[in-house]
C-alpha positions in Angstrom: -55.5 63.3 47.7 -54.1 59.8 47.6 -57.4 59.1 49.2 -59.3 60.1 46.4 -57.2 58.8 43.9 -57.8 55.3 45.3 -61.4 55.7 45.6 -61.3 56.9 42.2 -59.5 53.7 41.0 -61.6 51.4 42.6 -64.7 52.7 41.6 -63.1 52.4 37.8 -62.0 48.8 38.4 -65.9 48.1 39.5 -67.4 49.8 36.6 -65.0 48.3 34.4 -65.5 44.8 35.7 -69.2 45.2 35.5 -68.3 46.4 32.2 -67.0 42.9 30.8 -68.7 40.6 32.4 -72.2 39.6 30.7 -73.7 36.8 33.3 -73.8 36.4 36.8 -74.3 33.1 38.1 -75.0 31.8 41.6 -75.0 28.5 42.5 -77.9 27.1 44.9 -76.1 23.5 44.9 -73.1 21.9 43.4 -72.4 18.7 44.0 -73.7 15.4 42.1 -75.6 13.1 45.1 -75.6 12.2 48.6 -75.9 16.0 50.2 -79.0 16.5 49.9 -78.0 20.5 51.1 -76.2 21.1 48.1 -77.4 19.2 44.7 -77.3 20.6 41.3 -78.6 24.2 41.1 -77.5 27.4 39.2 -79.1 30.4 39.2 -78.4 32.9 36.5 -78.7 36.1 35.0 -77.8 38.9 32.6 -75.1 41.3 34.7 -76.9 44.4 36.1 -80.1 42.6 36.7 -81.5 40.9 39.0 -83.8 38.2 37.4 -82.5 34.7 37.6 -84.0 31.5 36.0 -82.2 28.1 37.6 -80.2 25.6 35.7 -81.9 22.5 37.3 -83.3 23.1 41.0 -81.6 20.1 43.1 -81.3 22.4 46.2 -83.0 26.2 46.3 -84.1 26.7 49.8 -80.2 25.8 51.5 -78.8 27.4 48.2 -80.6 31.0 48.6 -79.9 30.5 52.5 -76.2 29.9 51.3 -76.3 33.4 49.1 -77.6 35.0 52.1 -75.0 34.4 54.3 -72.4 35.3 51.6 -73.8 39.0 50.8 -74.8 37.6 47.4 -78.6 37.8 48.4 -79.9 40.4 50.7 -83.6 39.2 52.1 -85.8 36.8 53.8 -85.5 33.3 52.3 -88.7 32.4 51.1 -89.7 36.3 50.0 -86.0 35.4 47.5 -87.4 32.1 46.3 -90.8 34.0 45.1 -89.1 37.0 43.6 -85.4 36.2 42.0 -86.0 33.0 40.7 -88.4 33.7 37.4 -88.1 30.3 36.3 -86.3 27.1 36.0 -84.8 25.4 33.2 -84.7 21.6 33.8 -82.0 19.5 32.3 -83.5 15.7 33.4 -86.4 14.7 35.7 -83.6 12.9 38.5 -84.1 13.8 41.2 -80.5 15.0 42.3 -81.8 17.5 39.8 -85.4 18.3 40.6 -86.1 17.6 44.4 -85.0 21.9 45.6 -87.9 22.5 43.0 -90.8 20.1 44.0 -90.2 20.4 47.9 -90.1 24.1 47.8 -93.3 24.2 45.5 -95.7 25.0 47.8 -93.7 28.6 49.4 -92.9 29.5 45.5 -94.6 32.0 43.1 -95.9 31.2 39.7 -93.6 30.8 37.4 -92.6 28.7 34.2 -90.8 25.2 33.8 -88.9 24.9 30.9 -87.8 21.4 29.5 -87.6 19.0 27.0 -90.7 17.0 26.1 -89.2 13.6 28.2 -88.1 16.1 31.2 -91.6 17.3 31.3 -93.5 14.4 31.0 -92.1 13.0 34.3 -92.2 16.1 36.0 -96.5 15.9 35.2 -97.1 12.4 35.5 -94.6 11.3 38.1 -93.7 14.4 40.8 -97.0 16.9 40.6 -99.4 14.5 41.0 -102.1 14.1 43.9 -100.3 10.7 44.4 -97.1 11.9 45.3 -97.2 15.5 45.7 -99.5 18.1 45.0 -100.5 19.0 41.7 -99.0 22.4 41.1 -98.4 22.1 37.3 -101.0 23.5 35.1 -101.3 20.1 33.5 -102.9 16.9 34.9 -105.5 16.1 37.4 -106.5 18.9 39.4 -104.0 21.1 38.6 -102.8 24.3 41.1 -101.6 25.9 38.0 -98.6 27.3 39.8 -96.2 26.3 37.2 -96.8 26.4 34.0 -94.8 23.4 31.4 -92.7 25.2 28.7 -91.8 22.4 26.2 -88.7 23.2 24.5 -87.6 22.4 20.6 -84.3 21.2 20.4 -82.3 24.0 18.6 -85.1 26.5 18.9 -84.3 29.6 20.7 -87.4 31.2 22.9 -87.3 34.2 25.2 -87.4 33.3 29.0 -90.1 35.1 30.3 -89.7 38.1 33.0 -86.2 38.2 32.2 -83.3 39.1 29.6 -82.6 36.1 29.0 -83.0 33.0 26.0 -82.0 30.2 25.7 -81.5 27.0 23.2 -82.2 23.5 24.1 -80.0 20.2 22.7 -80.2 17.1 23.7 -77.8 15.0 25.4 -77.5 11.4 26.0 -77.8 10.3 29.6 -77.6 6.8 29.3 -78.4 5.8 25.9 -81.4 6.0 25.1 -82.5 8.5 27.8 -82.1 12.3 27.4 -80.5 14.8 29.4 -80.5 18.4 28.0 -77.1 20.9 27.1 -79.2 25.2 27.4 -77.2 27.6 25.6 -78.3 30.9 27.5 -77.9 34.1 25.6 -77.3 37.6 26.9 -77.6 40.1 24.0 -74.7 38.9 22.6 -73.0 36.8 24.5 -73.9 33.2 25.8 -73.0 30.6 28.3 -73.3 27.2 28.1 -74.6 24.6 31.0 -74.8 21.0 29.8 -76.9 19.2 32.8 -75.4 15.0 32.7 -74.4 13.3 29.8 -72.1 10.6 29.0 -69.2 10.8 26.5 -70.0 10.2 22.6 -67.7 7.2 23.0 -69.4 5.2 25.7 -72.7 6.8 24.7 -72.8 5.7 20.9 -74.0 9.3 20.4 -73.1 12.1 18.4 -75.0 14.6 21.2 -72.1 16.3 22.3 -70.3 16.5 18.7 -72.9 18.6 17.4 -73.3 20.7 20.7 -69.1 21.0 20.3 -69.7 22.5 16.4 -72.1 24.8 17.6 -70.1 26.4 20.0 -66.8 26.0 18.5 -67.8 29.3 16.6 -68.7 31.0 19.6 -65.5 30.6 21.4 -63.7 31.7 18.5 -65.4 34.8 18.2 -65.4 35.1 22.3 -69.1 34.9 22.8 -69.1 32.1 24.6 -68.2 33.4 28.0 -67.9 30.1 30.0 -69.1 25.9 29.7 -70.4 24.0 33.1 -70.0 20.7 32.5 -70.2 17.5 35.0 -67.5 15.4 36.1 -69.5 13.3 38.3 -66.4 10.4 39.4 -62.7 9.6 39.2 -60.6 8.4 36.5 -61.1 4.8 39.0 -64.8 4.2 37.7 -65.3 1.6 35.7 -66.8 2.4 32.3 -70.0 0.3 33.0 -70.7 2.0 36.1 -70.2 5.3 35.0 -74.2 5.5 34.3 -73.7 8.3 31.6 -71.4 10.5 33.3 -67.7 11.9 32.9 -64.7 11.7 34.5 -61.4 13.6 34.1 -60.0 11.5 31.0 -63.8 11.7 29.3 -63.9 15.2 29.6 -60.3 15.5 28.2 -61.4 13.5 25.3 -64.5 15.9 25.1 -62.6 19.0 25.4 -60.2 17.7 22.1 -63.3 17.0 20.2 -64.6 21.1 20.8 -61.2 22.1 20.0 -61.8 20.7 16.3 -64.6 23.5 16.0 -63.0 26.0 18.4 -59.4 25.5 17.9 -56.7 25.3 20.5 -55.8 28.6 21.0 -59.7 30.0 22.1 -59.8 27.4 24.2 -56.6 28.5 26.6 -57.7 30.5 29.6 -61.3 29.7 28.9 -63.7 29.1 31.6 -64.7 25.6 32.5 -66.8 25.0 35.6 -66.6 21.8 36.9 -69.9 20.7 38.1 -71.9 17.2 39.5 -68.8 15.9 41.7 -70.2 13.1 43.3 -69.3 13.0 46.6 -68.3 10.2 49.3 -64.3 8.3 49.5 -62.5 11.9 49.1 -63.8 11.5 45.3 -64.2 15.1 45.2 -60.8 16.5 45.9 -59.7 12.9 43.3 -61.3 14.6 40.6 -59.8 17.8 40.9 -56.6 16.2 41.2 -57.1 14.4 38.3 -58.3 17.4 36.2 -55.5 19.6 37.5 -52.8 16.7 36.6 -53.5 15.9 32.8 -53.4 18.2 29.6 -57.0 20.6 29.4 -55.8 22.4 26.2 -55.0 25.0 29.1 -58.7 26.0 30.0 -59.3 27.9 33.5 -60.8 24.8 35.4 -63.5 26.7 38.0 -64.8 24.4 41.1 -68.1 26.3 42.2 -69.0 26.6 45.5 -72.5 27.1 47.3 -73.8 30.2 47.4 -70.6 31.9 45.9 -71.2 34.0 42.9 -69.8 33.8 40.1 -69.0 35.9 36.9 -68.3 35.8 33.3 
């Protein structure tokens, strides 16, 4: 009987889980240079199904092998690449950020790119070209028309095809005056927010992440907005000139004051942060999460993703 009981329970807990979470996200690479294994890459969907698009594509192959050996992924690793991935959503053309999607082009399916006007352009004229790869854009010289452009209006929402998912496009700055993209992904209801690299407002001269921070104020408020990924690419020790248009711990603490004007304190305790784009090399890594862990968050749950380990929110 207690047997039962327990089975019962656990079966309850599963449903219930399943129950409140809306996305589930698993990340292909996490880390912000140097590995080549493991660069940025997160693939997510709505909970219950099983059609991902990828949050920037800096490592797929290693990342779906990754989900593999985890239990996340159950398959061969190329037949995974053609059938789970529906699309990708590119935040900038670096290549810490693109290279998983470009060498893995020629084993993938068709399936959409989706970008910013200035992410796309690059991708056509600089990686899928006959000069330094093949052609497998539907634009261009030649083209394979494997993958087709997408080009996304900032503040527009659009449907991402073969899935349940949209998604909104804003622009960040990435180094004044070149763009990096924030995609606010929606799930019926409910939404999660993945900023690709940006610099602080600050340092930037930008108001990019103000008006990203009063549109999801709201949405915290109201609980919709289930988590934020967000880089924090080196230590507190990097200079502000060197910092290329990236965060560190205190940046990001004078980041997460300015969403608590639109969100106020209070949502923001216990809400999901995911740390993304540590740089590696020195012990930097474990720095910044010391760093994070040490000074005042507003009390948001800090998350420090790992390869191939999936996530949920």
């Amino acid at each position: 009987m207690r047997i039962v009981v327990g089975l019962i329970l656990v079966f309850l807990g599963s449903v219930c889980t399943q129950a409140q979470s809306s996305f589930q996200v698993v990340p292909m690479g996490v880390k912000g240079g140097s590995d080549e294994s493991n660069l940025t890459a997160y693939a997510v969907a709505a909970t219950g199904t099983e059609e991902f698009v990828c949050l920037d594509a800096g490592t797929i192959h290693a990342g779906i092998m990754k989900a593999a050996e985890n239990n996340v992924w159950k398959g061969e690793v190329n037949e995974l690449l053609k059938t789970k991935i529906k699309g990708y959503l590119i935040s900038h053309p670096h290549l810490d950020h693109v290279s998983g999607l470009i060498i893995n082009a020629p084993d993938d399916s068709p399936k959409p790119i989706y970008g910013i006007e200035s992410c796309l352009r690059v991708l056509q004229k600089n990686y899928f070209t006959w000069d330094s790869w093949a052609n497998f854009g539907n634009a261009g010289e030649r083209p394979l028309n494997k993958y087709t452009y997408n080009t996304l209006s900032p503040g527009k929402e659009i449907a991402l095809d073969n899935t349940l998912l949209h998604a909104t496009a804003f622009t960040l700055s990435h180094v004044n005056p070149y763009e990096s993209t924030g995609f606010l992904v929606r799930s019926e209801q409910n939404y999660l927010l993945y900023l690709g690299d940006t610099g602080a407002d600050t340092l930037e001269k930008s108001d990019k992440l103000k008006t990203l921070w009063k549109r999801v104020g709201p949405l915290i408020q109201s609980k919709q907005l289930k988590a934020i990924f967000i880089e924090v690419s080196f230590s507190n020790e990097q200079p502000s000139h060197l910092l290329f248009g990236h965060l560190t711990p205190m940046l990001l603490q004078q980041e997460l004051l300015s969403l608590s004007k639109y969100a106020g304190n209070a949502a923001l305790k216990d809400f999901p942060v995911v740390i993304t784009h540590r740089k590696p090399g020195g012990g930097r890594e474990e720095k910044i999460k010391q760093q994070l862990e040490a000074i005042d968050l507003l009390g948001v749950q800090l998350i420090f993703p790992e390869q191939g380990k999936k996530l949920q929110f």
